[in-house]
PyMOL CGO cylinders between C-alpha atoms (Angstrom):
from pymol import cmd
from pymol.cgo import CYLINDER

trace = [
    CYLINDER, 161.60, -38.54, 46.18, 164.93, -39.74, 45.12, 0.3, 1, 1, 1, 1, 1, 1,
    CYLINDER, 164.93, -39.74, 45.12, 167.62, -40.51, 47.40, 0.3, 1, 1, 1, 1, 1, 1,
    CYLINDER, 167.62, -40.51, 47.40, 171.26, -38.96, 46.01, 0.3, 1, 1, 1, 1, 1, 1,
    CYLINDER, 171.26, -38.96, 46.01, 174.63, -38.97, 47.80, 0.3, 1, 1, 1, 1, 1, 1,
    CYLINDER, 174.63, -38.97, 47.80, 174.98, -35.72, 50.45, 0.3, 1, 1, 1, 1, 1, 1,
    CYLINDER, 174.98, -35.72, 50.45, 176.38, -32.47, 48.04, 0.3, 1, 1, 1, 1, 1, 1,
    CYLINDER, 176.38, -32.47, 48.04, 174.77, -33.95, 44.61, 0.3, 1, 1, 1, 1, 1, 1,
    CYLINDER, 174.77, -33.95, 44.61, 171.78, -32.91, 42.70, 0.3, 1, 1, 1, 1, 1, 1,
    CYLINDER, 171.78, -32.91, 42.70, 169.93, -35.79, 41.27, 0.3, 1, 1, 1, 1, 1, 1,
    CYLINDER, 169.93, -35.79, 41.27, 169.71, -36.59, 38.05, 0.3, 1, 1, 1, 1, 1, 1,
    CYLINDER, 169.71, -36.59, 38.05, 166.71, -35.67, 35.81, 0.3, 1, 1, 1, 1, 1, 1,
    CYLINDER, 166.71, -35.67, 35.81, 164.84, -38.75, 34.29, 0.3, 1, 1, 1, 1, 1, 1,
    CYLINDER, 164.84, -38.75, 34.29, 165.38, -38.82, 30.48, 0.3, 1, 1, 1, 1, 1, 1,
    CYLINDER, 165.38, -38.82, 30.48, 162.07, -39.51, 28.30, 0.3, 1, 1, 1, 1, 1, 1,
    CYLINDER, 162.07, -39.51, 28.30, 161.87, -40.87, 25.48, 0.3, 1, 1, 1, 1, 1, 1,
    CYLINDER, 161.87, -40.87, 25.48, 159.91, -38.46, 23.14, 0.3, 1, 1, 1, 1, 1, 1,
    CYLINDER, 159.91, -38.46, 23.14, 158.75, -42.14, 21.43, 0.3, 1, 1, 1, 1, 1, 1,
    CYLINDER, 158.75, -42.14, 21.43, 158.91, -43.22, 18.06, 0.3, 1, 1, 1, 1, 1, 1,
    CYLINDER, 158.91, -43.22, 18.06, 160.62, -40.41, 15.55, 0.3, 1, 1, 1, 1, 1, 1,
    CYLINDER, 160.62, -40.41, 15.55, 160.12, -39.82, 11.98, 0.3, 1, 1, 1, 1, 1, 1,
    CYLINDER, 160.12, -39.82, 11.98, 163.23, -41.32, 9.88, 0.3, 1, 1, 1, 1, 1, 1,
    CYLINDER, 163.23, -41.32, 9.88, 165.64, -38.43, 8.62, 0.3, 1, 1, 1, 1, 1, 1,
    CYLINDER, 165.64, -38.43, 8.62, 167.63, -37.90, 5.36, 0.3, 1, 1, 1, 1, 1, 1,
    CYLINDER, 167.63, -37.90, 5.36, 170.95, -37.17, 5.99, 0.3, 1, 1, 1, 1, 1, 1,
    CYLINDER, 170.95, -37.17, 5.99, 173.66, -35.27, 3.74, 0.3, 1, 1, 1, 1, 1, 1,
    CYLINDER, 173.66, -35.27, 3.74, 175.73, -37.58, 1.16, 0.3, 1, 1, 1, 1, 1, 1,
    CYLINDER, 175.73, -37.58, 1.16, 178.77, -37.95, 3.13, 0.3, 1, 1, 1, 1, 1, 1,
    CYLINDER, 178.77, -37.95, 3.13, 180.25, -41.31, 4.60, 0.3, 1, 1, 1, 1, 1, 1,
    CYLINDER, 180.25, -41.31, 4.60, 178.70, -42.13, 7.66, 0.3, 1, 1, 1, 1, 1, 1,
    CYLINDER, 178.70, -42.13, 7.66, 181.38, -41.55, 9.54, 0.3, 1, 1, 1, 1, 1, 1,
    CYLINDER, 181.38, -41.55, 9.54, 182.33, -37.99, 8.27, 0.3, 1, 1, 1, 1, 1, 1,
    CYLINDER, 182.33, -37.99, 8.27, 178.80, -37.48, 8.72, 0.3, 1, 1, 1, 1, 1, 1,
    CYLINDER, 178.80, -37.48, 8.72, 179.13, -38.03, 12.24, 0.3, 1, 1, 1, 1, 1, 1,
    CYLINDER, 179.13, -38.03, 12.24, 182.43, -36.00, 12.44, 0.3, 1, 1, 1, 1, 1, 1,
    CYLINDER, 182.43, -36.00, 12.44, 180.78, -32.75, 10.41, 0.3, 1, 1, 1, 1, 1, 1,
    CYLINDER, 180.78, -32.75, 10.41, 177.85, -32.98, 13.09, 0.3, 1, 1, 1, 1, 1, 1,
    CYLINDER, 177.85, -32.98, 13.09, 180.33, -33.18, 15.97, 0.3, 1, 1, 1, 1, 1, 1,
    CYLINDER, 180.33, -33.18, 15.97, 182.12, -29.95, 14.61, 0.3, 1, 1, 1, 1, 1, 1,
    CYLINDER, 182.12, -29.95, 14.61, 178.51, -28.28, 14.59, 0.3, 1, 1, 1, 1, 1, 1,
    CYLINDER, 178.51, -28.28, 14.59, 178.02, -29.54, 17.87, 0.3, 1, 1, 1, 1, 1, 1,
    CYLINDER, 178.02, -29.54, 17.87, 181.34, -27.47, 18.93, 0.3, 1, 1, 1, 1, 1, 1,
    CYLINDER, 181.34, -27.47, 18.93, 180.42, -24.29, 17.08, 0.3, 1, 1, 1, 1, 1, 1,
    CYLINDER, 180.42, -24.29, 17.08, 177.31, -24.08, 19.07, 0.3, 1, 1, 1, 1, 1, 1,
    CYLINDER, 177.31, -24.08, 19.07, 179.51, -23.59, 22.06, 0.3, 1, 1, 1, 1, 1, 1,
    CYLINDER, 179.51, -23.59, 22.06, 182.28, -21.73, 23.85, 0.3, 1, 1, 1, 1, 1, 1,
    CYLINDER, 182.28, -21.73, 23.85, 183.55, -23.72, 26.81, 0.3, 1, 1, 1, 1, 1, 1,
    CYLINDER, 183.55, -23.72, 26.81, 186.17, -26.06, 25.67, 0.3, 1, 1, 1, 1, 1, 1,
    CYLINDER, 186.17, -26.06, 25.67, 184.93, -28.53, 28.85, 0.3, 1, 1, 1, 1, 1, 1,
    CYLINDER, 184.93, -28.53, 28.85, 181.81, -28.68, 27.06, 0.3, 1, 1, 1, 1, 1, 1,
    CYLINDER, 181.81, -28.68, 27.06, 183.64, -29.09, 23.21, 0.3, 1, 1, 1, 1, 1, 1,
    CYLINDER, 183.64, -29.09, 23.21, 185.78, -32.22, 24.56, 0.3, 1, 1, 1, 1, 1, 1,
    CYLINDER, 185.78, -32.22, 24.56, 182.78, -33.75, 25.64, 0.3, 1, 1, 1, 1, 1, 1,
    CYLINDER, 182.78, -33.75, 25.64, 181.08, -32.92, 22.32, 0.3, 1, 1, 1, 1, 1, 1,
    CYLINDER, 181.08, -32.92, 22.32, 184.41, -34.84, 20.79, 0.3, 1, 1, 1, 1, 1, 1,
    CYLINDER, 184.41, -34.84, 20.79, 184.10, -37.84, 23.52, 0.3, 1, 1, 1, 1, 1, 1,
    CYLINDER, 184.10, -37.84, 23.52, 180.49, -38.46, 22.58, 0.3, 1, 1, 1, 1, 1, 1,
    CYLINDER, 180.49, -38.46, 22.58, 181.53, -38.64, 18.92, 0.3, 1, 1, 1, 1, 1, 1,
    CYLINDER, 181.53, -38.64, 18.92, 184.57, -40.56, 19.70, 0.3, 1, 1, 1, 1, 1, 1,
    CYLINDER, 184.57, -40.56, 19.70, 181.83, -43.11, 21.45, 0.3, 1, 1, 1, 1, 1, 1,
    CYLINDER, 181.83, -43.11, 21.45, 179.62, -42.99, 18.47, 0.3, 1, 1, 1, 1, 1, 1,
    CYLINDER, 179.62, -42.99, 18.47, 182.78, -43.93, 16.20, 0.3, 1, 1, 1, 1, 1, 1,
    CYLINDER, 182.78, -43.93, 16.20, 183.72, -46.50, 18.34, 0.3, 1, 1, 1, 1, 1, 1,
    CYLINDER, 183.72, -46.50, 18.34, 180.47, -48.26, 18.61, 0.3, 1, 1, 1, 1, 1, 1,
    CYLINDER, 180.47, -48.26, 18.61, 180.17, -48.39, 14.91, 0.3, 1, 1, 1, 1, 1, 1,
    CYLINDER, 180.17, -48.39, 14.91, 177.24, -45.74, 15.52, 0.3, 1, 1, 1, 1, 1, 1,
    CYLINDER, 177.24, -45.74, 15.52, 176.04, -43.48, 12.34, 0.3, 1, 1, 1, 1, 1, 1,
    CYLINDER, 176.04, -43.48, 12.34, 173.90, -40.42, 12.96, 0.3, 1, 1, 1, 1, 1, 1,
    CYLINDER, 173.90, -40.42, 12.96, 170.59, -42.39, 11.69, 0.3, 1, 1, 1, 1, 1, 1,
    CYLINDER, 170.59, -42.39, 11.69, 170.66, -44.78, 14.11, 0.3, 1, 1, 1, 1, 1, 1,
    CYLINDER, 170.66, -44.78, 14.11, 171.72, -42.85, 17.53, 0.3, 1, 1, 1, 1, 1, 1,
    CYLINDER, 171.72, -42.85, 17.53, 168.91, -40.54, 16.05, 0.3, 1, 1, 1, 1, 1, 1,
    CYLINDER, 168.91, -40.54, 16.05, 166.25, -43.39, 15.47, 0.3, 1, 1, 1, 1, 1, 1,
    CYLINDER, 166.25, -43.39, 15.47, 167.53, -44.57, 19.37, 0.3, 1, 1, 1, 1, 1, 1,
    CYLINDER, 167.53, -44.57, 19.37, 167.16, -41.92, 20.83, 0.3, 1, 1, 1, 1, 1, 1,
    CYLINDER, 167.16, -41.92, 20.83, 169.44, -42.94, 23.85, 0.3, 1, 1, 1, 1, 1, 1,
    CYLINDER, 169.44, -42.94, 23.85, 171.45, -40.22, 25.48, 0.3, 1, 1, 1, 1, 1, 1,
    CYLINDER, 171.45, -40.22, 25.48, 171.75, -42.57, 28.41, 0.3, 1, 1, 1, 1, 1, 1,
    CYLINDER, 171.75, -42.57, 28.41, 174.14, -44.89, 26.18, 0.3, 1, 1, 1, 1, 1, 1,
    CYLINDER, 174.14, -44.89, 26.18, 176.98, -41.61, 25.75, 0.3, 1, 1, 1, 1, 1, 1,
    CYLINDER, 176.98, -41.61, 25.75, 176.27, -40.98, 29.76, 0.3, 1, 1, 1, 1, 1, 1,
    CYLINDER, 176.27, -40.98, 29.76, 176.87, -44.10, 30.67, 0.3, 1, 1, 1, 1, 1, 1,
    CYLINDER, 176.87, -44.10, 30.67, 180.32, -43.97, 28.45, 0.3, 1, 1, 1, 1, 1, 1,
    CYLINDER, 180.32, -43.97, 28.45, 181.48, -40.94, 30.45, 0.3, 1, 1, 1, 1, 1, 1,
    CYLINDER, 181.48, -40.94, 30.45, 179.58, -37.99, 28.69, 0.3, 1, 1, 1, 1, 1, 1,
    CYLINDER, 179.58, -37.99, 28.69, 177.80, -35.45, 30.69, 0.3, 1, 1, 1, 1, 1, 1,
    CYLINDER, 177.80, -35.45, 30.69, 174.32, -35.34, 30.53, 0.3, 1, 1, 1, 1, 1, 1,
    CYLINDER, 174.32, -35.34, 30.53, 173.42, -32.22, 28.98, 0.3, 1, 1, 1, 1, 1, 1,
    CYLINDER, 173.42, -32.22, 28.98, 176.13, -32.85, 26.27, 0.3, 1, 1, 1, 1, 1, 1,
    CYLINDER, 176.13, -32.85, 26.27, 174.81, -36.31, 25.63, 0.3, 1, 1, 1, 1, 1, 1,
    CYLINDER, 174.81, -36.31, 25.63, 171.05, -35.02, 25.40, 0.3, 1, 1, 1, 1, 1, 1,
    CYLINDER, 171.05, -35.02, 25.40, 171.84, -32.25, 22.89, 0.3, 1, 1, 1, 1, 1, 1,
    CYLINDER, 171.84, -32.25, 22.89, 173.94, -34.72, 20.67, 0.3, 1, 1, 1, 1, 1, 1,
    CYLINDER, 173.94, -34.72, 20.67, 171.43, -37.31, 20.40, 0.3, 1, 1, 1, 1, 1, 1,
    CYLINDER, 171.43, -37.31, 20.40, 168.75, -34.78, 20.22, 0.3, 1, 1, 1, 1, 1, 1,
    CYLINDER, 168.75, -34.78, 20.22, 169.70, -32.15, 17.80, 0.3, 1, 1, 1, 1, 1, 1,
    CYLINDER, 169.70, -32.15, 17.80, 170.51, -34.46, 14.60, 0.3, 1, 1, 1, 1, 1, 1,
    CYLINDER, 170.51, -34.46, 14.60, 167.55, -33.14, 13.09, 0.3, 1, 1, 1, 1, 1, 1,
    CYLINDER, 167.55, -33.14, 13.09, 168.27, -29.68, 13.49, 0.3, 1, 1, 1, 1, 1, 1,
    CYLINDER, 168.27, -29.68, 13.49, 171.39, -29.98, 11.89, 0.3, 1, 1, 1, 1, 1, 1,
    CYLINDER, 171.39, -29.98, 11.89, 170.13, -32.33, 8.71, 0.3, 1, 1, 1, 1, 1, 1,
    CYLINDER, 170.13, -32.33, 8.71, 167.70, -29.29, 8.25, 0.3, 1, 1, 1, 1, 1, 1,
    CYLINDER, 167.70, -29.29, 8.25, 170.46, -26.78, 8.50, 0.3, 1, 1, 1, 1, 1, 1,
    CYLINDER, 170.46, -26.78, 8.50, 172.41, -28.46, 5.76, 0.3, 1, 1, 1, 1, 1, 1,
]
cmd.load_cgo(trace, "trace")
């Protein structure tokens, strides 16, 4: 059982699906690439709380010279958390890339 501080919920392990099969993504830079897929991201949902995170977690990408191939190939949401953004934001952005290529 894992021991959390009194009035929080503890946190759900992450796991690694394992290796994932290389995607093709659109012919944009790589970081406009990341910036289309962050407005996607946002149009998903309503809450702005939940669209600044969406922003902070590209703004960490961006800053960490990160393109959507590689935070897809990583397949790390626990690098965005531990760079301030929230869990389920940080899951969904590192996890959806594919949807979106196949969207495109």
């Amino acid at each position: 059982m894992m021991a959390t501080p009194a009035g929080t919920l503890p946190m759900l392990p992450h796991l690694s699906p394992g290796p994932v099969d290389p995607i093709v993504l659109p012919d944009l830079p790589l970081d406009i690439a990341v910036s289309e897929y962050c407005c996607w991201q946002q149009s998903r949902v309503d809450c702005d709380t939940l669209k600044d995170d969406i922003t902070k977690a590209r703004d960490v990408a961006l800053k960490n010279g990160f393109d959507l191939n590689q935070i897809h190939e990583d397949q790390d949401p626990d690098f965005f958390i531990q760079h301030g953004v929230k869990v389920g934001v940080a899951r969904r952005f590192v996890s959806d890339i594919r949807n979106w290529v196949e969207q495109l």
